[in-house]
C-alpha positions in Angstrom: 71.2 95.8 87.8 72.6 92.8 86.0 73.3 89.3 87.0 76.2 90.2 89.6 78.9 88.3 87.8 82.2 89.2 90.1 85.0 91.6 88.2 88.8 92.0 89.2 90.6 94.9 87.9 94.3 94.8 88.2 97.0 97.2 87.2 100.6 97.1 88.3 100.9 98.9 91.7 97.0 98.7 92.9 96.9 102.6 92.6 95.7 104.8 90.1 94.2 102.7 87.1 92.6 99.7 88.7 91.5 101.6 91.4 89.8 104.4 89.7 88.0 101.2 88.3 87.5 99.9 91.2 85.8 103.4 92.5 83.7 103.2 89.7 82.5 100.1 89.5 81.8 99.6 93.3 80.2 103.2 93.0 77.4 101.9 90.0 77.0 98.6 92.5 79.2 96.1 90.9 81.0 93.4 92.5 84.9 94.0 92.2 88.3 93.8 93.7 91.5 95.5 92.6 95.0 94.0 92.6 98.5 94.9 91.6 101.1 92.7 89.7 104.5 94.4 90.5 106.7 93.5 93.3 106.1 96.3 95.1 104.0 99.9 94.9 105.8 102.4 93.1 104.5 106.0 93.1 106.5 109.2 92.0 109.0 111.3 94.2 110.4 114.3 94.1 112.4 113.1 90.7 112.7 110.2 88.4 115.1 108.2 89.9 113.8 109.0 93.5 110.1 107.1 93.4 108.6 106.3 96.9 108.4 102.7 97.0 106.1 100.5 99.6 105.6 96.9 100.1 102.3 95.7 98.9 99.4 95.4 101.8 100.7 99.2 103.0 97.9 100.9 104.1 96.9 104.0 101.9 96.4 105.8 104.8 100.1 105.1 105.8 101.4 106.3 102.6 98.8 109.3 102.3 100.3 110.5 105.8 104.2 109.6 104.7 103.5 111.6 101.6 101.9 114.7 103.4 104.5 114.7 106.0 107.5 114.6 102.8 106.5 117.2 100.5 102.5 118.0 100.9 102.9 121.0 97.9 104.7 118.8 95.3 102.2 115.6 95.9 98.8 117.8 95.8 100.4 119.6 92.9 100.5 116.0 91.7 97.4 114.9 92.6 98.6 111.7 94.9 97.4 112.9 97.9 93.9 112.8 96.2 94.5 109.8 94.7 95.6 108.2 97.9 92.7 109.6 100.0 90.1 108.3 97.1 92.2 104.7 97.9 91.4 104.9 101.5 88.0 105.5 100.9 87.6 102.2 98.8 89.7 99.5 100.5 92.5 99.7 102.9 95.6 98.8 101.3 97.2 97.5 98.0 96.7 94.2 97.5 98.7 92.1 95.3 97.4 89.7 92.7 99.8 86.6 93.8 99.3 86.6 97.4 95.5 88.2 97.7 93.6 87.0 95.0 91.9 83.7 96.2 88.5 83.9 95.0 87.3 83.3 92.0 86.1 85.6 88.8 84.0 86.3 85.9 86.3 89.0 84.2 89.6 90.4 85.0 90.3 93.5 83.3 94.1 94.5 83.3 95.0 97.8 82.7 98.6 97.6 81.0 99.8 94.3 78.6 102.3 92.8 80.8 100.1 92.9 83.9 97.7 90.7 81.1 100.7 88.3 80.3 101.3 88.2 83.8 97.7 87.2 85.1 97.5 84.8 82.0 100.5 83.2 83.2 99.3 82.5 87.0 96.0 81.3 86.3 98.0 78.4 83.9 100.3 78.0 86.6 97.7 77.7 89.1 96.1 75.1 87.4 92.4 74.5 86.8 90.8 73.1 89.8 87.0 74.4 89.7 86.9 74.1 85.6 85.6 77.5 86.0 86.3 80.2 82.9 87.5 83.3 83.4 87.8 86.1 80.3 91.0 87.9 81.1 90.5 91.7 78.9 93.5 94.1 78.6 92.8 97.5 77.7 95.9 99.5 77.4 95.4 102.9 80.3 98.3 105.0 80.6 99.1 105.3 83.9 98.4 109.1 84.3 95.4 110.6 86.8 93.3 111.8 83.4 93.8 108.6 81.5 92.7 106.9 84.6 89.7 109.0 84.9 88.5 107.9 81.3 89.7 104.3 81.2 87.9 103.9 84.1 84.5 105.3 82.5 85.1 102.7 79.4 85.8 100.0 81.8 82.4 100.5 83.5 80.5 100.4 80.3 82.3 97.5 79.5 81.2 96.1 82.7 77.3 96.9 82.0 78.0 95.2 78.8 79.1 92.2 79.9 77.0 91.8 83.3 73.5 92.8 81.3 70.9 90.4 81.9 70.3 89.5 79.0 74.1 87.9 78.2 73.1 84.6 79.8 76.1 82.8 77.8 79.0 85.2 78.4 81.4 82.8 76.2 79.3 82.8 73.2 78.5 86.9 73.7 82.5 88.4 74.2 83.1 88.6 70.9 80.6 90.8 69.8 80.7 93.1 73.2 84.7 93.5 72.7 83.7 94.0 69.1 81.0 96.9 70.2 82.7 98.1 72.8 85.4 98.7 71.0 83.7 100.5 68.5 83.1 103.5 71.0 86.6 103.2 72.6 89.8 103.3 70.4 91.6 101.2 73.0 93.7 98.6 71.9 92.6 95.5 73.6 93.5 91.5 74.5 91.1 88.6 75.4 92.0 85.6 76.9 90.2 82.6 78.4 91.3 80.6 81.9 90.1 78.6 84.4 90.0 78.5 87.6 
């Protein structure tokens, strides 16, 4: 594959669009965690102002179950039981970016702009202790099951962009793989640069 450079994905509940990354990425062999930035995991309920809300670290498996046992027809009908069960597969709970994420990256791809601003804004709180870069890429994913499905595709080329062997000097190269990437996918994106 490439040179193994380590990826984060990271949407706002650790659910649909970082982990359909997350399944994708891991599937074609990449190294990758997912995270959420919200307080908590929100997923739908049986109406707007109803959502089923779970602290972060909640087994999937836990909420696949509490889901079945509440209304199994409306959440296959939605597809969260399917999402949920493809979550269990991968890891075993959401895990949030503040409290989880103690390692170190390459690239962190957030799915939504405030989870970006968000991310931006710990890493310069954090301080820089290993003077180690990190590009921080937003691409803007609705958070719907089909959006999902084909922003995680264009993450994973972007990912085999950047982690190609023969991108020795990723800081000098990000311009022009944004730049090409983005000439295939209409997303609007951000790039930042932090340190770890």
């Amino acid at each position: 594959m490439g040179l193994g450079r380590n990826f984060a994905v990271v949407c706002a509940s650790n659910q649909n669009r970082s982990m359909e990354a997350h399944h994708v990425l891991t599937k074609c062999g990449f190294k990758v965690k997912s995270y959420g930035t919200g307080s908590a995991v929100r997923l739908p309920g049986p109406s707007l102002d109803r959502p089923n809300i779970y602290p972060f670290g909640t087994p999937y498996d836990y909420m696949f179950k509490d889901l079945h046992e509440k209304d199994v027809k409306l959440y296959k009908q939605n597809g969260l039981l399917d999402m949920l069960d493809r979550n269990r597969k991968i890891k075993l709970a959401p895990e949030q970016w503040y409290t989880e994420a103690n390692e170190t990256f390459d690239v962190i791809i957030t799915c939504e702009e405030r989870c970006f601003d968000a991310i931006c804004e710990d890493l310069t709180d954090r301080g820089e202790h290993k003077n180690r870069p990190v590009h921080i890429i937003n691409i803007d994913i609705k958070d719907n099951h089909e959006d999902a499905m084909l922003g995680g595709r264009a993450i994973l080329q972007l990912a085999q962009m950047i982690d190609n062997e023969q991108v020795t000097d990723l800081d000098e190269a990000i311009p022009g793989i944004l730049q090409e990437w983005q000439e295939k996918y209409k997303y609007e994106i951000l790039h930042s640069i932090a340190y770890f």
